[in-house]
PyMOL commands that place a pseudoatom at each C-alpha (Angstrom):
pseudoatom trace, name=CA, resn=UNK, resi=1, chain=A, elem=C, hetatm=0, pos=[7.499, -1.260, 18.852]
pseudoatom trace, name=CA, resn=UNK, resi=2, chain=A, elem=C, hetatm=0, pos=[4.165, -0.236, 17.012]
pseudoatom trace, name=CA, resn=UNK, resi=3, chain=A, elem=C, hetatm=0, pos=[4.451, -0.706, 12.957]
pseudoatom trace, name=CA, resn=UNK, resi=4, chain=A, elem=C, hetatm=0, pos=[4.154, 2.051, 10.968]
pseudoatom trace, name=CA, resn=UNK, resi=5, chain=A, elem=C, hetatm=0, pos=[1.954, 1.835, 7.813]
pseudoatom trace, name=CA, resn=UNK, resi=6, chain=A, elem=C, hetatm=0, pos=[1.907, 3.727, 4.887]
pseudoatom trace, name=CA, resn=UNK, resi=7, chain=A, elem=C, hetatm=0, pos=[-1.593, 3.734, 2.930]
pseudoatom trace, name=CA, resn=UNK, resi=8, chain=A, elem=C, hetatm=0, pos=[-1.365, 5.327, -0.167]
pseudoatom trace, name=CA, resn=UNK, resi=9, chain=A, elem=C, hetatm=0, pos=[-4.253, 6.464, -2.227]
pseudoatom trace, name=CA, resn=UNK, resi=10, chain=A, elem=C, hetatm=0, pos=[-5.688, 9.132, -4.255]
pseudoatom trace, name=CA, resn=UNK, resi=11, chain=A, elem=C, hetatm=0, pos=[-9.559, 8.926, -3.103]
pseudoatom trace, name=CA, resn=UNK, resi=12, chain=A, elem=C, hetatm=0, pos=[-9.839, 11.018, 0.536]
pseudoatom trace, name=CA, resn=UNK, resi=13, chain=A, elem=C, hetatm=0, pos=[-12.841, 8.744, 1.224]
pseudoatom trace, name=CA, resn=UNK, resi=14, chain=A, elem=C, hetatm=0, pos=[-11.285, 5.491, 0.724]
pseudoatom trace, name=CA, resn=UNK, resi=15, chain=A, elem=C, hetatm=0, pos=[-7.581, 6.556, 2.264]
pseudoatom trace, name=CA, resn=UNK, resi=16, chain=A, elem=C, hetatm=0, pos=[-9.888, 7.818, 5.718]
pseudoatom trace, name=CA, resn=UNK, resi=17, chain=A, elem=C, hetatm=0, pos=[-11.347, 4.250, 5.422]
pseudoatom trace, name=CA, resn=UNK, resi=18, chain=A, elem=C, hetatm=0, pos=[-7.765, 2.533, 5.166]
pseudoatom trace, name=CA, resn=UNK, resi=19, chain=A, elem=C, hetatm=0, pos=[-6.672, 4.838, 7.665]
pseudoatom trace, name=CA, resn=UNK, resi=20, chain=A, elem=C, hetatm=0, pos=[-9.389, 4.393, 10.161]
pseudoatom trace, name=CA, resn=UNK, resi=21, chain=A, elem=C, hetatm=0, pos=[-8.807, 0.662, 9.717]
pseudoatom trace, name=CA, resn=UNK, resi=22, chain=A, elem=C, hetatm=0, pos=[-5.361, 0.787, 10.581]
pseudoatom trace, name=CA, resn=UNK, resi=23, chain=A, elem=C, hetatm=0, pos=[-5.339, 3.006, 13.171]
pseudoatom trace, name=CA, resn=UNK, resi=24, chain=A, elem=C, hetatm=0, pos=[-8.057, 0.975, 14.957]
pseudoatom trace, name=CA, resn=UNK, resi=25, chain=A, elem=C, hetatm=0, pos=[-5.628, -2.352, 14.380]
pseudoatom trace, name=CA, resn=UNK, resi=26, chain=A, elem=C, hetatm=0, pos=[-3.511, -0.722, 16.392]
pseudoatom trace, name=CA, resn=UNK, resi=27, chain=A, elem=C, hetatm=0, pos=[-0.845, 1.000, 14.194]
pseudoatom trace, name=CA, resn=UNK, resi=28, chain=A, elem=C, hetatm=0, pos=[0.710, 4.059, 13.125]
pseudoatom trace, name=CA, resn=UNK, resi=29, chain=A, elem=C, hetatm=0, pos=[-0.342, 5.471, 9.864]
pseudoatom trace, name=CA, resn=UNK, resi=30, chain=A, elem=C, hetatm=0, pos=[1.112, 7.462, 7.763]
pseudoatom trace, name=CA, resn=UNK, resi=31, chain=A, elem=C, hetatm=0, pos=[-0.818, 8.601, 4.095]
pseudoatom trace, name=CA, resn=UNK, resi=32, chain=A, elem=C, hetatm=0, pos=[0.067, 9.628, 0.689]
pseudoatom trace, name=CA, resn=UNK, resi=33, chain=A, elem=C, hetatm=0, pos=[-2.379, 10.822, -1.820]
pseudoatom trace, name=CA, resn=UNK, resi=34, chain=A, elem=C, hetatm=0, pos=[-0.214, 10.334, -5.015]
pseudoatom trace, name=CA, resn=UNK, resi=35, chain=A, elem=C, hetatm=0, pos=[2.490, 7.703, -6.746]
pseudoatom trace, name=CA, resn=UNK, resi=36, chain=A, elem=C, hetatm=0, pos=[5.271, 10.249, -6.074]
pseudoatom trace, name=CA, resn=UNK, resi=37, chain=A, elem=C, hetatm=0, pos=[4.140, 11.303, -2.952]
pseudoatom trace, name=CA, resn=UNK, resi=38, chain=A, elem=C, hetatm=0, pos=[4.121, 7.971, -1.578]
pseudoatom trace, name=CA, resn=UNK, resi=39, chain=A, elem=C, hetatm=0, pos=[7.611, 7.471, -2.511]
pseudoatom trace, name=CA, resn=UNK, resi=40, chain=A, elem=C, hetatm=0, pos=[8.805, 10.766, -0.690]
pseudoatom trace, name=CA, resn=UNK, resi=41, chain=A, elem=C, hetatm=0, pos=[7.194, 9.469, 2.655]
pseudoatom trace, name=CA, resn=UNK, resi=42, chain=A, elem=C, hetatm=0, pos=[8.486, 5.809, 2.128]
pseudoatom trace, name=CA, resn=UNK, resi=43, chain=A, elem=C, hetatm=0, pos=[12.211, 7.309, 1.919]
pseudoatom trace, name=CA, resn=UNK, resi=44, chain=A, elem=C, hetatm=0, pos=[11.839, 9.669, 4.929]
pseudoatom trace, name=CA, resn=UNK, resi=45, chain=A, elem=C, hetatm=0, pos=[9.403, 7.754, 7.003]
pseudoatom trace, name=CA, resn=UNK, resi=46, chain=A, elem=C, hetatm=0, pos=[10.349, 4.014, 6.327]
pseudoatom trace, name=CA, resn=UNK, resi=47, chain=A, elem=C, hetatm=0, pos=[7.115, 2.424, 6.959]
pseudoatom trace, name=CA, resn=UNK, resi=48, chain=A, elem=C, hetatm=0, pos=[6.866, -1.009, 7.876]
pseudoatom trace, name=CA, resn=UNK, resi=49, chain=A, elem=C, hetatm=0, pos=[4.067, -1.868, 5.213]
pseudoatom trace, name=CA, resn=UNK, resi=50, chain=A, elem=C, hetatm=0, pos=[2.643, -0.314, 2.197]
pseudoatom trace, name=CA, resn=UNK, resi=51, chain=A, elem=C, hetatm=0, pos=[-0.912, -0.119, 1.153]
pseudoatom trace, name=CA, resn=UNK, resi=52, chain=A, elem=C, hetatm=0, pos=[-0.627, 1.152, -2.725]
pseudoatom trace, name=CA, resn=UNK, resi=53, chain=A, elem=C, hetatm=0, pos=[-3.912, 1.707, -4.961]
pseudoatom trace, name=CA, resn=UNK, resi=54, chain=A, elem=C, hetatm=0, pos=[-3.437, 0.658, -8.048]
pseudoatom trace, name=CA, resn=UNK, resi=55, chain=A, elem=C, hetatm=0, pos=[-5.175, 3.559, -10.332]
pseudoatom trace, name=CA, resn=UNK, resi=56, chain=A, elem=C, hetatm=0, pos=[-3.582, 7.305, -9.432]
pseudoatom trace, name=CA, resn=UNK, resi=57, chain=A, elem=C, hetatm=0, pos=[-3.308, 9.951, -11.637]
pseudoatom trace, name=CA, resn=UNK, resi=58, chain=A, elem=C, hetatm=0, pos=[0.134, 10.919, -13.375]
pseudoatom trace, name=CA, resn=UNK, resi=59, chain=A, elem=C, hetatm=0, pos=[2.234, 7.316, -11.717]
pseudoatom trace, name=CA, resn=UNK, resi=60, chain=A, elem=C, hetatm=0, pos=[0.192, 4.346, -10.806]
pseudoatom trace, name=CA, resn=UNK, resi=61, chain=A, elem=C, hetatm=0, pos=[0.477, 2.459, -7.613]
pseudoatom trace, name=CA, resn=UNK, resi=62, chain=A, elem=C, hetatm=0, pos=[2.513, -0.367, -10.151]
pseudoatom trace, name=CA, resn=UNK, resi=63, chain=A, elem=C, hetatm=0, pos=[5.039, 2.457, -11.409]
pseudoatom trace, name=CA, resn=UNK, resi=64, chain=A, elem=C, hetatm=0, pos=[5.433, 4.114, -7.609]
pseudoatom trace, name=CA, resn=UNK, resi=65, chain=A, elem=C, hetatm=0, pos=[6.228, 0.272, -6.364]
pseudoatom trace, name=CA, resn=UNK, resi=66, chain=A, elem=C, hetatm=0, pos=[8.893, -0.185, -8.786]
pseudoatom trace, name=CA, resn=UNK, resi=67, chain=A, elem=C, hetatm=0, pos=[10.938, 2.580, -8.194]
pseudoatom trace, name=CA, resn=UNK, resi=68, chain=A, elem=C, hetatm=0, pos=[10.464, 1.953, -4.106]
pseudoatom trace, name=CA, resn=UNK, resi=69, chain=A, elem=C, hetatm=0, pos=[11.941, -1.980, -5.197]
pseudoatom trace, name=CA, resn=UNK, resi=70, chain=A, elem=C, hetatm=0, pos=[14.972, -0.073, -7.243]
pseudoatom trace, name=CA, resn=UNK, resi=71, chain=A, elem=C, hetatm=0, pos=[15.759, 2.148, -4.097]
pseudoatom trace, name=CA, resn=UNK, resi=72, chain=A, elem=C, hetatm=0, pos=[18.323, 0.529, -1.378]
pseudoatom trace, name=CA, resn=UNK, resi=73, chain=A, elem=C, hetatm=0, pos=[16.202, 2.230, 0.987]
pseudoatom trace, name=CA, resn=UNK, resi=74, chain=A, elem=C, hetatm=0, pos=[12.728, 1.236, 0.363]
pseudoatom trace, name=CA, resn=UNK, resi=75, chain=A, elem=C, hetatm=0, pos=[13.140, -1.936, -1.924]
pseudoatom trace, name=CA, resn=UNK, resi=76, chain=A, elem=C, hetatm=0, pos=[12.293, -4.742, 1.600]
pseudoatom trace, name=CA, resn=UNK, resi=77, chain=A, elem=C, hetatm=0, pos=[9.249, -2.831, 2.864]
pseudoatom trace, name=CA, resn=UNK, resi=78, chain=A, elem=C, hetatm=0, pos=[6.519, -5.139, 1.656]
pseudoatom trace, name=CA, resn=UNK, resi=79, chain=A, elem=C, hetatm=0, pos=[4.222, -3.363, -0.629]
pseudoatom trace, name=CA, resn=UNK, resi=80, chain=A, elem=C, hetatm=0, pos=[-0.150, -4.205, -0.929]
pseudoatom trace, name=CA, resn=UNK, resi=81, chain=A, elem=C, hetatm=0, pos=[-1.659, -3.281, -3.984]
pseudoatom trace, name=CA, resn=UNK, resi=82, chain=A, elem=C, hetatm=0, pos=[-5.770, -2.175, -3.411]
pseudoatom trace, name=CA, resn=UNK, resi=83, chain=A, elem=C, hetatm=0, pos=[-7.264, -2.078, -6.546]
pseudoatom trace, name=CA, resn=UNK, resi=84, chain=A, elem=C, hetatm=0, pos=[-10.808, -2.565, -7.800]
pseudoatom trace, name=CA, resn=UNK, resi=85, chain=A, elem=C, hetatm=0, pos=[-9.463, -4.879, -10.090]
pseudoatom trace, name=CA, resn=UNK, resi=86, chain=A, elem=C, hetatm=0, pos=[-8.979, -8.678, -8.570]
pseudoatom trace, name=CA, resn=UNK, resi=87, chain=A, elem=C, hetatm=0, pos=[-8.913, -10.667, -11.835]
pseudoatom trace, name=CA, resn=UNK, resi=88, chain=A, elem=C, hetatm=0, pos=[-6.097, -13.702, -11.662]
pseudoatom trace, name=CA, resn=UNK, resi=89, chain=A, elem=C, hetatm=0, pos=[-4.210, -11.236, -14.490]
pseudoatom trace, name=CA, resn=UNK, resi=90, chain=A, elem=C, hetatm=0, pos=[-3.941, -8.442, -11.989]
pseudoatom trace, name=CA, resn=UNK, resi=91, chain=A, elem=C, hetatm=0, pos=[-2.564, -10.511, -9.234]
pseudoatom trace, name=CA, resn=UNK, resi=92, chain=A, elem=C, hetatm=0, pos=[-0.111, -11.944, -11.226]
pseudoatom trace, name=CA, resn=UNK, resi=93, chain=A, elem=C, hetatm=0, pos=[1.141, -8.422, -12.597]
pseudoatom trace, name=CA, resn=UNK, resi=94, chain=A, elem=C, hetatm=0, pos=[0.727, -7.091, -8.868]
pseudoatom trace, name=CA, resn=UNK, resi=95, chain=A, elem=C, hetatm=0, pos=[3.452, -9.914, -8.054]
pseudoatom trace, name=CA, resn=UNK, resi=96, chain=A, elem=C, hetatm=0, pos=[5.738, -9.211, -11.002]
pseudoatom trace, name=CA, resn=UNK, resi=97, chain=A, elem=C, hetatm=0, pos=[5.716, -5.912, -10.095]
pseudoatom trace, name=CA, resn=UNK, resi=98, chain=A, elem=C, hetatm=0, pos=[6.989, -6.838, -6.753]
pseudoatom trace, name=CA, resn=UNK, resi=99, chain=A, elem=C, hetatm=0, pos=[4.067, -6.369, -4.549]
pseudoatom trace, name=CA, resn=UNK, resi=100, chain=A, elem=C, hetatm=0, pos=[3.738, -8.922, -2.003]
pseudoatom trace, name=CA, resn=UNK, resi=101, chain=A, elem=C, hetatm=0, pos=[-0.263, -8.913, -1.784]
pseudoatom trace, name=CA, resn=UNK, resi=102, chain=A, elem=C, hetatm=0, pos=[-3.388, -7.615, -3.467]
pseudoatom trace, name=CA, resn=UNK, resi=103, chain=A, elem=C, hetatm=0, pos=[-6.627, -6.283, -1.767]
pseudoatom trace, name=CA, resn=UNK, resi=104, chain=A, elem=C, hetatm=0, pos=[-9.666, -5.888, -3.732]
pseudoatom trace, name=CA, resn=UNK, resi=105, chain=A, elem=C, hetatm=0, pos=[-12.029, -2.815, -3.123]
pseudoatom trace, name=CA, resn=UNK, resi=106, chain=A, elem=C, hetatm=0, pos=[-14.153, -2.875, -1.769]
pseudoatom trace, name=CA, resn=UNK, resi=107, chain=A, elem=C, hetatm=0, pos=[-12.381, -4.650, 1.039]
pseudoatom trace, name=CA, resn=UNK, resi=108, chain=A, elem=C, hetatm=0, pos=[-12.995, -5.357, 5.044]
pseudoatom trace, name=CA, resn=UNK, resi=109, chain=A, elem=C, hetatm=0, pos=[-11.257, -4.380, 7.697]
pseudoatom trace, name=CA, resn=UNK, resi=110, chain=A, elem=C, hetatm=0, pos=[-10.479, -7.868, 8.039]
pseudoatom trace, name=CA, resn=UNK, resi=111, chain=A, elem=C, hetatm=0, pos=[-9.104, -7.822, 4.873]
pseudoatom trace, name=CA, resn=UNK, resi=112, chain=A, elem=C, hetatm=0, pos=[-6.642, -5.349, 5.479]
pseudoatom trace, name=CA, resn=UNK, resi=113, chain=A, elem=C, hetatm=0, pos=[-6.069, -7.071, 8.975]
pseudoatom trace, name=CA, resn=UNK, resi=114, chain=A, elem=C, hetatm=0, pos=[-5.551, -9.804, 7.623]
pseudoatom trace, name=CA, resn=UNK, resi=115, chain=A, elem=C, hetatm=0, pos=[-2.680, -8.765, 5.211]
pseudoatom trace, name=CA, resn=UNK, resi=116, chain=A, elem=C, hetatm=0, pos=[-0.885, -6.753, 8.154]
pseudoatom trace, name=CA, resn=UNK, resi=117, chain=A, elem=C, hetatm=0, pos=[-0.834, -10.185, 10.601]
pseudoatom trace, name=CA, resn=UNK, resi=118, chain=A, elem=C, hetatm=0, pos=[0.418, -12.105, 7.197]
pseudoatom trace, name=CA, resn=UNK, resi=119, chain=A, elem=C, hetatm=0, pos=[3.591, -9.425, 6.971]
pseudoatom trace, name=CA, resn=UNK, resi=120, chain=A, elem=C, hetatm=0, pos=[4.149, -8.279, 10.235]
for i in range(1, 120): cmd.bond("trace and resi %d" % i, "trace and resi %d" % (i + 1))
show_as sticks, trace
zoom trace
């Protein structure tokens, strides 16, 4: 069965990158562009994995992933936070928040490989 993955993120350049990645890995991608977009496509598409960026406008990528982790339908899909922002502090609140990884831009594609093999 090929994993589906949902990359979510409000930069076209860098959610073509994260989708190009994917794709090329192998799996199915689906994209969202916004918090609340992302949580539309998690409840009708149940991805596999979820790449979140951290800073969206209106609901951040922390907001979006806890109200997927309060839903019975989206709360065990493993969520990665991608964030410019790598400091210890923002890993820790990326794990509080429920995420189960954090990326930092700019990433590899063997970062982002490397996440999927970890969850999948």
């Amino acid at each position: 069965m090929m994993n589906k993955i949902l990359a979510v993120d409000d930069s076209k350049v860098d959610l073509t990158n994260m989708e190009n990645i994917i794709t090329e890995a192998g799996y199915e991608v689906i994209t969202a562009s916004s918090g609340k977009e992302a949580i539309e496509k998690a409840i009708a598409e149940h991805p596999d994995l979820i790449f979140m960026d951290v800073i969206m406008q209106k609901m951040d990528g922390y907001q979006a992933c806890r109200i997927l982790n309060e839903n019975d339908e989206t709360k065990n899909i493993p969520i990665i936070f991608v964030t410019c922002k790598g400091q210890k502090a923002d890993r820790i609140w990326a794990e509080m928040t429920g995420g189960k990884g954090l990326v930092q831009k700019p990433y590899t594609p063997k970062d982002i490989i490397e996440q999927i093999d970890n969850l999948l």
